[in-house]
C-alpha positions, 0 to 999 in steps of 0.5 A, a space after each residue: 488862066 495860066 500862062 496868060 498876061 499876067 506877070 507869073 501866070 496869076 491864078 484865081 477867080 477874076 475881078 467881078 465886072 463892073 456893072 454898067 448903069 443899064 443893068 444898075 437901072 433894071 436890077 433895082 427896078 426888078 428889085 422893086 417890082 419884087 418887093 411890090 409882088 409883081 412877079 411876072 414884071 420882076 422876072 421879065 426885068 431881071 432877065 433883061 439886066 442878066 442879058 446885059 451883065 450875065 456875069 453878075 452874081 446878083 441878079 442870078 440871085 435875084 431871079 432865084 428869089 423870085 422863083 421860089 417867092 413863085 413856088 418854082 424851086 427847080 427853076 429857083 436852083 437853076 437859076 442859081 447854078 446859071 449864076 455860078 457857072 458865071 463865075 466858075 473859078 470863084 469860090 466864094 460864089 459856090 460857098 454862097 450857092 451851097 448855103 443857099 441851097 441849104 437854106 431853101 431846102 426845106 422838106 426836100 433838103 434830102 433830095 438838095 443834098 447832091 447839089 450842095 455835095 456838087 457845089 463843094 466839089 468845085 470849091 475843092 476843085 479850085 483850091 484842094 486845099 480848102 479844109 472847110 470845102 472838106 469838112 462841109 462835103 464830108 459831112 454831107 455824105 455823112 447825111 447821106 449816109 455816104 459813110 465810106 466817102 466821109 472817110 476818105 474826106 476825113 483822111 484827105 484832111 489828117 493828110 493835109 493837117 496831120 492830127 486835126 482833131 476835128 477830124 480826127 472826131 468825125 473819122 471816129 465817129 464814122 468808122 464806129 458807124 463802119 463798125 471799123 473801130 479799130 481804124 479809129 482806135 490807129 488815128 487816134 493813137 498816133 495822133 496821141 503819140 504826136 501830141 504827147 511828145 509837145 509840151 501839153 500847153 503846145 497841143 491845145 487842139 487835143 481836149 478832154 473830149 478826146 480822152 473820152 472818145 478815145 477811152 470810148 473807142 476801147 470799150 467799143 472793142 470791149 478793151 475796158 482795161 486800155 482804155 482805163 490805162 488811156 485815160 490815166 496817162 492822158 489825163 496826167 498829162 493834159 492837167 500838166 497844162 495847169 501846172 
């Protein structure tokens, strides 16, 4: 927290406890009896070591797998969040649960689509910064047809990494399903103007990939003749990294 003991106000997930030998000892027996299909055994264990170390990850996990070894998903989930609420500031933790998530959605990924979104909210929360919280959270909405928001992820992104060309490509992507092309048609052309005025073995983001949906982007607009033009010059000068 800041403003506490340490020397400058240090931020930042904690030191994961130590798990005391209690918990080592019916972590491993739970493991075991899950192992063996004992299910009800490995339950009532794990919960026992949670009640001793809540705040380690692992069994929160485990527990989760036993659930869905069980068929119980809603409780498999719960078990999980329980588990990452554990370590609220711990990025690393929320990563893990969106992924598995991810993982054990299955038909119903749909319906886990929220949580994931929820998990890569407190990611950014943590760190704003954290580009690949945003890339992952935008694709998200991108799934969910969340197009608007995907938009305004993409352009959070070129704000923090001016010119990322990854998300120069998802915002196109987005505003031709928007049917907002001409936005797209800006980005790119801006970025372009950034781009050309490095030496072209400086601006090894920019690919042919991006000439052509650039070029694309005009006959979306029915602009044949620019994006012609655009794919003349560009191509000039992104050859000249061979030269």
């Amino acid at each position: 927290m800041p403003g506490s003991g340490t020397r400058g106000g240090r931020r930042g997930p904690r030191k994961p406890v130590e798990p005391s030998p209690e918990f080592k000892h019916l972590h491993s027996e739970a493991t075991s009896a899950f192992i063996d299909g004992d299910y009800d055994r490995a339950v009532d264990l794990v919960r026992q070591a949670i009640q001793i170390n809540p705040e380690i990850f692992a069994a929160h996990s485990l527990l989760s797998e036993i659930h869905l070894a069980q068929g119980e998903k809603g409780k498999a989930l719960t078990a999980l969040f329980s588990g990452a609420h554990t370590r609220p500031r711990d990025s690393s933790v929320w990563a893990k649960v969106a992924r598995m998530i991810l993982d054990r959605a299955g038909p119903d990924r749909k319906a886990a689509l929220p949580d994931v979104i929820y998990c890569y909210s407190r990611i950014i929360d943590i760190d704003p910064k954290n580009l690949n919280a945003r890339f992952q959270r935008a694709a998200v909405y991108r799934e969910l047809h969340y197009n608007g928001r995907a938009v305004a992820e993409y352009e959070r992104i070129l704000r923090e990494a001016p010119h990322n060309a990854r998300a120069l490509r998802h915002l196109a992507e987005t505003y031709i399903d928007l049917n907002d092309v001409q936005k797209a048609v800006d980005h790119y052309s801006e970025s372009i103007e950034y781009y050309m005025s490095l030496e072209p073995e400086e601006a090894t983001d920019f690919s042919w990939s991006d000439i052509n949906i650039y070029a694309e982007l005009y006959a979306y607009l029915g602009q044949y003749h620019k994006g012609l033009m655009a794919i003349k010059s560009l191509s000039r000068w992104l050859l000249g990294r061979g030269g």
